[in-house]
C-alpha positions, -999 to +999 in steps of 0.1 A: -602+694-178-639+683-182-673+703-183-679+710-143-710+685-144-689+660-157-662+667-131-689+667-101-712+636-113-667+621-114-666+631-076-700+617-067-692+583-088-657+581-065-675+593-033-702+563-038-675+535-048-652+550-017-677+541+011-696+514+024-730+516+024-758+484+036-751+465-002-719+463-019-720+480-054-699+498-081-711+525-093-707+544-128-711+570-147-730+571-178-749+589-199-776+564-211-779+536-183-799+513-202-793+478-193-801+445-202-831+432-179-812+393-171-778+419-158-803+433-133-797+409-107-767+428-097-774+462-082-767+487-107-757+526-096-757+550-120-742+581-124-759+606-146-753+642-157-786+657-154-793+697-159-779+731-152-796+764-141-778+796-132-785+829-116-772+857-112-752+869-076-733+899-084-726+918-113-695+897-122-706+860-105-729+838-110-747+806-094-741+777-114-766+744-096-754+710-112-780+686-110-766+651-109-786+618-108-778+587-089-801+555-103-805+525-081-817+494-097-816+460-090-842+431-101-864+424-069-892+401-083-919+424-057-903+407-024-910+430+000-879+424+017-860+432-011-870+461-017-869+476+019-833+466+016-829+487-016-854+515-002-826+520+029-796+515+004-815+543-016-819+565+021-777+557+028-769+570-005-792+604+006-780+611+036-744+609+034-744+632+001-764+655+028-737+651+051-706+651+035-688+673+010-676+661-026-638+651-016-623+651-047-645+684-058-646+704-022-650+737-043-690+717-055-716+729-028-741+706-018-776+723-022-800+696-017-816+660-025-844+651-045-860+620-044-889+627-066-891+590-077-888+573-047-893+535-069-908+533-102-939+512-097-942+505-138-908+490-134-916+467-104-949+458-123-934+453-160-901+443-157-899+427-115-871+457-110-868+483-083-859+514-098-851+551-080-838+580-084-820+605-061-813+642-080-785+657-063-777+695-066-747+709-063-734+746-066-703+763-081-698+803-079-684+813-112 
């Protein structure tokens, strides 16, 4: 069996490659999602094991929050139409983690969404390549 993070960014990458959402994708997991700038012209979502903090909730359980990030990116040479597109792919992606529970993981809690880096403006500038992440949080009573 694999470290609970592992197991919930799993359920999140199979949640997101189970639905349809406004641009077709695959997404994966991965641990350093560094890719080659000419692959970019295909959407990339990324699955990524984040961070864990835990507190305590009785004397024999605690709260373990997973934090899982979900990269979009996608070469988009500063066309503003692009990048709405990706901006509401990027809203989709929020909203239904908001909504609906981890199927393959129903035990993972959804805490919240974090959308801290809504694009990456140094990678539009640089590199002509939308960039943003979502953090999602999820908790597990252990």
């Amino acid at each position: 069996m694999p470290a609970n993070i592992v197991a919930i960014a799993d359920a999140i990458t199979a949640e997101l490659n189970g639905n349809s959402f406004s641009q077709p994708f695959t997404a994966k997991r991965q641990y350093l999602p560094i890719y080659d700038l000419k692959s970019m012209s295909e959407l990339k979502v990324t699955v990524v094991p984040k961070g864990i903090t835990s507190s305590s909730l009785d004397r024999s359980r605690d709260n373990f929050d997973y934090q899982i990030d979900v990269g979009i990116q996608k070469k988009a040479q500063n066309q503003v139409a692009t990048i709405d597109a990706l901006m509401l792919l990027v809203e989709q992606i929020s909203d239904y983690f908001r909504s609906n529970p981890l199927s393959s993981y129903p035990a993972a809690r959804f805490i919240n969404v974090e959308n801290s880096l809504l694009y990456a403006p140094d990678h539009l500038q640089e590199m002509m390549q939308f960039t943003s992440v979502l953090t999602l949080t999820y908790r597990l009573v252990r």
